[in-house]
C-alpha positions in Angstrom: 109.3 77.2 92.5 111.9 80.0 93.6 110.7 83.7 92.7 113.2 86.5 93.2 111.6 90.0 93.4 114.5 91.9 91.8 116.1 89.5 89.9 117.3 91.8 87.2 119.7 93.6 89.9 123.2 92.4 90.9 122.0 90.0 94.2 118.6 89.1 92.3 121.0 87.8 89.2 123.7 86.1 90.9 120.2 84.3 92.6 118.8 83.4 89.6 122.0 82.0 88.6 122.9 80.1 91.6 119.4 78.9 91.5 119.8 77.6 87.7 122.9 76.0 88.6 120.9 73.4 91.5 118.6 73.1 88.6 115.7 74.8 90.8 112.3 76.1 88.3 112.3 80.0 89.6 111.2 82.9 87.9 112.5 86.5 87.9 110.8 90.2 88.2 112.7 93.3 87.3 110.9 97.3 87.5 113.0 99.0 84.7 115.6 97.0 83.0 115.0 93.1 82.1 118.1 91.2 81.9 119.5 89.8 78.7 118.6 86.1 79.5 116.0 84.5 81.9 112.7 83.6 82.7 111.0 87.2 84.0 107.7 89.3 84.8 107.4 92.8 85.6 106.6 94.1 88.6 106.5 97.4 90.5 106.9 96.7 94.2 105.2 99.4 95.4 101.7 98.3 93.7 100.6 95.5 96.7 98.0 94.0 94.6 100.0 93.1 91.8 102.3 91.7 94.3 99.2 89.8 95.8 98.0 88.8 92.5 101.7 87.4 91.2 102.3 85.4 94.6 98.6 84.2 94.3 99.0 83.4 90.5 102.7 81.3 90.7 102.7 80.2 94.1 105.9 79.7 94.9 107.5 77.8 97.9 110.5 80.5 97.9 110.5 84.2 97.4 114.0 86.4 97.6 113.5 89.8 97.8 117.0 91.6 97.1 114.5 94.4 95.6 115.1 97.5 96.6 115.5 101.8 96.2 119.0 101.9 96.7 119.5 105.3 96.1 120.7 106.2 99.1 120.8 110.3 98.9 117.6 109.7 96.7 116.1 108.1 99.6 116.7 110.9 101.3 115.3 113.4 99.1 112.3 111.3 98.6 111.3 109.5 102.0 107.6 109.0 100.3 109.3 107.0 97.6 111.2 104.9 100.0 108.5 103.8 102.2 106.6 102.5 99.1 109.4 100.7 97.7 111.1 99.7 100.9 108.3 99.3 103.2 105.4 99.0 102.3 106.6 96.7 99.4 108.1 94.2 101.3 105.1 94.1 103.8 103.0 93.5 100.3 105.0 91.0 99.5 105.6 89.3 103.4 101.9 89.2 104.0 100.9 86.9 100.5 104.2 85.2 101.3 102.6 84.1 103.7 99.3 83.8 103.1 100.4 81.2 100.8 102.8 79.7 102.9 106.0 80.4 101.0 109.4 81.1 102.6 110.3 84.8 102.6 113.9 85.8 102.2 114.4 89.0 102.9 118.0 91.3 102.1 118.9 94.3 104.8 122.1 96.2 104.9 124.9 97.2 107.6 122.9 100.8 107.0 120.3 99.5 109.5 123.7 100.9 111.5 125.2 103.9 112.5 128.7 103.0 112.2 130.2 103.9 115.0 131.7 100.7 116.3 131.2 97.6 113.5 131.9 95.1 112.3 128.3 94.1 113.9 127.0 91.2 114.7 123.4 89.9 114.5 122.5 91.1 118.0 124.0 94.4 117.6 120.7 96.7 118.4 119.7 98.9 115.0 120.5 103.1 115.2 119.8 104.1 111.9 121.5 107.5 110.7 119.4 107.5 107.3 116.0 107.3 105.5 117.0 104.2 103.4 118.7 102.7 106.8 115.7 103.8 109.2 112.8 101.8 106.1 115.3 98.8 106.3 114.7 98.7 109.9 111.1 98.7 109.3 111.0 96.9 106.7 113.2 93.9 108.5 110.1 94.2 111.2 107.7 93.7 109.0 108.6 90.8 107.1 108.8 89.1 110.4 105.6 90.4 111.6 103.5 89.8 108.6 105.0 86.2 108.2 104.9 85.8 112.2 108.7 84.9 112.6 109.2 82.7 109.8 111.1 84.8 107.3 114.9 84.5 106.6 116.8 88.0 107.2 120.0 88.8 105.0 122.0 91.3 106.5 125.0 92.3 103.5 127.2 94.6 102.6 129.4 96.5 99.6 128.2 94.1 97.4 130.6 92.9 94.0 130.7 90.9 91.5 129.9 90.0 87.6 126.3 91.7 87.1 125.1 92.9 83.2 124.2 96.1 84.4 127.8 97.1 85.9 126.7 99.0 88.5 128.3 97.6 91.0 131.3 99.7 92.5 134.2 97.4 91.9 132.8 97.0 88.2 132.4 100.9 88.1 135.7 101.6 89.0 137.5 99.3 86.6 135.6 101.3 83.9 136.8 104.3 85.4 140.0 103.4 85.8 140.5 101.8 82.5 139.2 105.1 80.4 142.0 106.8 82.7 140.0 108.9 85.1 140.7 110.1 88.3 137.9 108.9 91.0 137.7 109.5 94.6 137.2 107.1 97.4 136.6 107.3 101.0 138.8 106.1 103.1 137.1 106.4 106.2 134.3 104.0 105.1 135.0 100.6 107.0 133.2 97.6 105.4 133.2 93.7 104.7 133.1 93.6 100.9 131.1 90.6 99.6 131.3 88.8 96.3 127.9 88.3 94.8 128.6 84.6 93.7 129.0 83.8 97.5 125.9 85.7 98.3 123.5 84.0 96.8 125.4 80.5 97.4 125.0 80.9 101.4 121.7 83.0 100.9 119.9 79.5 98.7 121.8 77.4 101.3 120.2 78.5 104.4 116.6 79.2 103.1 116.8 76.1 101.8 118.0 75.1 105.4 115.0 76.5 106.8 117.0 78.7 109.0 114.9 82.3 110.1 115.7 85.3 112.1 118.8 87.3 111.1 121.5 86.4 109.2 125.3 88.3 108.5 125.7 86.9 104.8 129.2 89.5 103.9 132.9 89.1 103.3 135.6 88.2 105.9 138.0 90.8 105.1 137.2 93.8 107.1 138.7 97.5 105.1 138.1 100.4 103.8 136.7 101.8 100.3 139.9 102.8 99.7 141.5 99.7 100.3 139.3 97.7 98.5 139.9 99.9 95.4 143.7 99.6 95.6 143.0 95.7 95.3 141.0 96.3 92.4 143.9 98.2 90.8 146.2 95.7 91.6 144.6 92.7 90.8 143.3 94.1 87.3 146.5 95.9 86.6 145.5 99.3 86.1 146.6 102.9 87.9 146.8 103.1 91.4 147.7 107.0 91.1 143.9 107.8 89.5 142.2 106.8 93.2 142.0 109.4 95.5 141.7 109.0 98.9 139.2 111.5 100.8 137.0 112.0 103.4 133.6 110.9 103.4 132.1 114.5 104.3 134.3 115.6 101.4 132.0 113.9 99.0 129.0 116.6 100.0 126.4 113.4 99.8 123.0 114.0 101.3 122.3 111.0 103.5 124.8 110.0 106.2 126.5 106.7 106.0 127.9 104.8 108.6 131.5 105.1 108.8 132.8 102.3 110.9 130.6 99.7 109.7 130.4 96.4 108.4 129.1 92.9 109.2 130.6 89.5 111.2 130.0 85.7 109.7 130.4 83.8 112.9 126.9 82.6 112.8 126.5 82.0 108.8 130.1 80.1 109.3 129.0 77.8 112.4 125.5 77.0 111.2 126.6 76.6 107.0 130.1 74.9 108.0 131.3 73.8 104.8 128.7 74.7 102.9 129.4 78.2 103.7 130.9 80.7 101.5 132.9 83.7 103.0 135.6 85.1 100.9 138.2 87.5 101.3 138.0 90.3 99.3 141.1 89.6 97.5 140.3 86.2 97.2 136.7 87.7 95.6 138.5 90.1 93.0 141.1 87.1 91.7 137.8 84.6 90.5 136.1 88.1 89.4 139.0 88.4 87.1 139.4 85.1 86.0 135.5 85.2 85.3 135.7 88.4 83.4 139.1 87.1 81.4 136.9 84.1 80.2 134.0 86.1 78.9 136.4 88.0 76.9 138.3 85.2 75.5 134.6 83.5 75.0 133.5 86.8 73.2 136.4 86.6 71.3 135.9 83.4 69.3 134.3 83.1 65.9 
């Protein structure tokens, strides 16, 4: 069985669905918001012994954990919060991993960064320049230390993709854009955008691999907010005039964020091969909008 801490988030659902679609038995958690459809049990990360008890109870062979406080400036203004969530969580959740002998598969960020000379690779050394990036550095060494070198680190980045909450930015912005309003977008924020469905495709494809250590699991394409949202106005037809282009410091947000950042695939790419999946972001935002084009024609019919 495959359990995905998380699963009613963006990575945790494109999991569950890649996971349905190798007709793998897993189960979902979610803190707040339950998705729609699925098989899921509520869980607060930062509790360890309800982790311990629902490792113990369902004994899975797998466990994702793309659950996380995400909040970046909220992470900031509550470091306490993070720790429990981001920390101590995953260390809750690496120790009955494995105590019951599970695989652990564990999601990071470029923010374990400071963005001052990416794309990195997976032997770039770690210089935080946040509280959410410095507690996934810690908690990166603590899922291997609790599960003594075994787990699988996922390294990602500007995540996108179909998800029911719409939360993700590209999803946000076509909102924005469609109701006609102005948003701006830093265009000194250097990334490697990555489409969801190829997330958790590569992600299921090494763990079941049995790969550990770090992995880079992002887009190819390296660029910049910016450019990333004039794709998105592009490919889904809407007004390129509404996005404008600023500085990241204009934006007056708490925690820092690395600048010049992003991740390489090399190493997912040579040890995948073909089964690898590493799309452009163009690429990404053409079978978004195919995808999205077939819900509504699907939502359409009587």
């Amino acid at each position: 069985m495959h359990l995905v801490i998380g699963a009613s988030g963006q990575v945790g659902g494109a999991l569950l669905l890649e996971l349905e679609r190798r007709k793998l038995i897993c189960l979902g958690t979610y803190h707040n918001h339950k998705a729609p459809v699925g098989n899921f049990e509520k869980l607060d990360l930062s509790h360890a012994e309800d982790v311990a008890a629902l490792v113990a109870r369902t004994r899975p062979l797998y466990i994702y954990v793309p659950a996380s406080y995400t909040n970046v400036d909220g992470c900031e203004d509550d470091p306490d919060k993070s720790f429990a969530v981001n920390v101590r969580g995953v260390q809750a959740i690496a120790a009955a991993a494995h105590q019951h002998r599970a695989k652990l598969i564990y999601f990071s960020s470029d923010y374990v960064f400071d963005g001052t000379s990416g794309p990195y690779d997976e032997l770039a050394p770690v210089s935080p320049i946040s509280v959410y990036g410095r507690h996934k550095v810690e908690a990166e060494q603590a899922a291997m230390k609790e599960t003594e070198d075994a787990a699988l680190i996922v390294r990602t980045t500007v995540v996108f993709g179909p998800e029911w909450q719409q939360k993700n930015f590209v999803l946000r912005l076509i909102k924005q854009l469609s109701e006609g309003r102005e948003v701006p977008v830093p265009d000194d924020q250097i990334g490697t955008p990555t489409f969801n469905r190829d997330l958790a495709h590569s992600t299921v494809e090494l763990a079941l691999g049995d790969q550990t250590g770090i992995f880079n699991v992002a887009g190819e394409d390296l660029c910049s907010r910016y450019e990333l949202a004039m794709a998105v106005a592009e490919t889904f037809e809407l007004d390129e005039e509404l996005i404008i282009p600023v500085q990241t410091e204009m934006l007056a947000q708490k925690a820092k964020r690395p600048l010049k950042a992003g991740l390489k695939v090399d190493k997912v790419k040579e040890v995948l091969a073909r089964n690898a999946r590493v799309t452009g972001f163009r690429e990404a935002l053409e079978e978004l909008h195919r995808e999205i084009d077939e819900l509504e024609s699907a939502g359409g019919e009587d």
